[in-house]
N, C-alpha and C positions, 0 to 999 in steps of 0.2 A: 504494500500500500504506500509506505514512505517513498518507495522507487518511483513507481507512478506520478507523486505530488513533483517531485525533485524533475522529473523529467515535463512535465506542465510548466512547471516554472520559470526551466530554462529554453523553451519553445517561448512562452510569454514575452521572453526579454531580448530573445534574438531578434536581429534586423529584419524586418520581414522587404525591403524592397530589395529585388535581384535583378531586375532587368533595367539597368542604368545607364544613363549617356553623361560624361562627363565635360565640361568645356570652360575655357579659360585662357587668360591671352599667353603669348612667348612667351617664359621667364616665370612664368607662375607657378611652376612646378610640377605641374599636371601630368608629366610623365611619372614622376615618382611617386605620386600619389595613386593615380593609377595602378600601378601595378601593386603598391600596397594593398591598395583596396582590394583587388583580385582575388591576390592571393589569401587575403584573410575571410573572404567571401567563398573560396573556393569555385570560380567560377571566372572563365578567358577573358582576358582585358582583350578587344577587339579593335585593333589601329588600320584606317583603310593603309596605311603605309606597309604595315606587317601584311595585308591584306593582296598588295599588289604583288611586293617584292615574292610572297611563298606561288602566288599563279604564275607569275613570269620566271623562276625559276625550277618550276615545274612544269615548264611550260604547257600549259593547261588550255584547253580552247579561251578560254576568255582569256589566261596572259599573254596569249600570241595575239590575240586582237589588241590586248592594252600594248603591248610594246610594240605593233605595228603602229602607233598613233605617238607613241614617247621617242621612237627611232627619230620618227619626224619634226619632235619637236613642237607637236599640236599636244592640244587638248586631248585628255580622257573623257570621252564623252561620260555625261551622269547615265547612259542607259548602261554601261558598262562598270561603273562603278557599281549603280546599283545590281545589277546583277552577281556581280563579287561578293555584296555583303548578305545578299540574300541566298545564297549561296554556304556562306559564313555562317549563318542564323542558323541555319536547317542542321547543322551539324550537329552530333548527340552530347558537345562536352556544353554546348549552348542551351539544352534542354534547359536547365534549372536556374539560369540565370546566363547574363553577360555586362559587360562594360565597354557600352562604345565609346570611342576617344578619335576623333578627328571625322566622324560621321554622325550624323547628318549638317553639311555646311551649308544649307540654302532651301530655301523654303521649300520648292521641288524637292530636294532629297527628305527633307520632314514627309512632302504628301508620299513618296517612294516608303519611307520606312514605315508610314503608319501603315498602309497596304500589306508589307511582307507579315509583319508583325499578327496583324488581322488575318492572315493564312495559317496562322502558326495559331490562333486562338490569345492572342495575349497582347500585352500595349507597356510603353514603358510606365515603369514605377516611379521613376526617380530622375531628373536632371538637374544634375550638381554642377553649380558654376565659382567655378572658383574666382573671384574678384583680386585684381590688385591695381596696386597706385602705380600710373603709368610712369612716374619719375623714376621710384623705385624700379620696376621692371628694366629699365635704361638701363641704371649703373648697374644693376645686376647682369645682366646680358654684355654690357663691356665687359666689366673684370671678367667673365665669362670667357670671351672672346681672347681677352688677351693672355689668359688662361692655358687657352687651348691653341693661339696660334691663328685664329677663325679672323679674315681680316674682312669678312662681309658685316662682322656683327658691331655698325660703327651707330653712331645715333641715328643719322640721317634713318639710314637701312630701318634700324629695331622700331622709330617712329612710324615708318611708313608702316611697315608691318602691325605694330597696334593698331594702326587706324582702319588696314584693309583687313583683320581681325575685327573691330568695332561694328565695322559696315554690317561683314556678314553674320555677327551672331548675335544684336541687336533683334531682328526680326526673330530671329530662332526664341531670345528668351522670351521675345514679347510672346507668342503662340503657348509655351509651356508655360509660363506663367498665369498665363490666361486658361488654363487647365488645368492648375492646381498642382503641378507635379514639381516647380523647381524650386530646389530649394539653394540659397545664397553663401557661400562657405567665406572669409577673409583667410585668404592665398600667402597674406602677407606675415601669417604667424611663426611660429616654428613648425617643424614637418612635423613633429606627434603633437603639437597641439589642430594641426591642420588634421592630420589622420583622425586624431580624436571626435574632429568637428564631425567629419565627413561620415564618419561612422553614426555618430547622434543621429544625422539629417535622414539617414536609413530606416527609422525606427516609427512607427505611427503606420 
C-alpha cells in the first residue's frame, strides 16, 4: 500500500509536459540547455541542423534533395524541411516526448508542424523561450569569438543576427502565446538556475 502512495506521489510531481519547442536568440544558451533538458526528460532534443546533417550523410532520398539545393547554394525549401522533421517525429525514441530547437522558424512551419503533430494525435505542450539582454548577448558572443578564433562573430555580424532572430520568432511567440503554451524563462541567469527554471515551466 505504502509503494503505491510513494509511486502517486512521485507521478504527481513529475513534469508532465514532453512535447517541447525551445527558442531563444544566439548566445542565450539554448544549446546547453537543450540538451540538458533532454537528457533529464529522457526524450531526443531534435535540431533541424542534427536533422539535415544525419539525411545528407546518409544520404537519404530527402538528403540528396537537401544537398542538391545546399551544393547550389539556394534555399532548402520549407517542403523539404518539413518533410525531414516529420519524418523525425514518427520515429519510436519520439513516441513519449521530444524537444525541438531550431524548428519551427516561420509561421508556415508552425501551420506545417501543427498538421504532423495532428497525424501523430498530439500538439505541443510547452514552448520555452529563453529571453536575454541583447547587450549582454554581444559581449558574450565576442569573448566567445575571440575565444574560439571565430572572426565572423564581431558586433556588426551578432546584431544583425539578433535582429533577423527578432523578426522571425516575434510572430512565432505571439501565436503560442496566444494558446497558452509559452512559457518565459530569463536566459541571462546561471545554467542551473536557468535548468532549474526551465524545469519548473514543465510542470502544471
Amino acid at each position: 500500500m505504502t509503494d503505491t502512495s510513494t509511486s502517486t506521489s512521485a507521478s504527481d510531481t513529475a513534469p508532465t509536459a514532453r512535447r517541447l519547442l525551445i527558442v531563444g536568440p544566439p548566445g542565450a544558451g539554448k544549446g546547453t540547455q537543450a540538451a540538458r533538458l533532454a537528457e533529464g526528460l529522457g526524450i531526443p532534443a531534435i535540431s533541424t541542423g542534427d536533422i539535415f546533417r544525419a539525411n545528407v550523410s546518409q544520404s537519404t532520398e530527402l538528403g540528396v534533395l537537401a544537398k542538391s539545393y545546399m551544393d547550389k547554394g539556394e534555399y532548402v525549401p520549407d517542403s523539404v524541411t518539413n518533410d525531414m522533421v516529420r519524418d523525425r517525429l514518427a520515429q519510436d525514441d519520439a513516441r513519449e516526448g521530444f524537444l525541438l530547437d531550431g524548428y519551427p522558424r516561420t509561421l508556415a512551419q508552425v501551420e506545417a508542424l501543427d498538421g504532423m503533430l495532428a497525424e501523430l494525435g498530439t500538439a505541443l505542450d510547452r514552448v520555452l523561450l529563453l529571453e536575454a539582454d541583447d547587450d549582454t548577448v554581444v559581449e558574450r558572443l565576442i569573448a566567445r569569438g575571440q575565444e574560439s578564433g571565430r572572426s565572423d562573430d564581431t558586433e556588426e555580424t551578432i546584431r544583425h543576427r539578433l535582429h533577423v532572430y527578432a523578426e522571425q520568432t516575434t510572430p512565432l511567440v505571439e501565436v503560442y502565446e496566444g494558446r497558452g503554451v509559452l512559457r518565459r524563462v530569463d536566459g541571462m541567469a546561471s545554467i542551473d538556475e536557468v535548468s532549474a527554471a526551465l524545469t519548473a515551466a514543465l510542470q502544471g
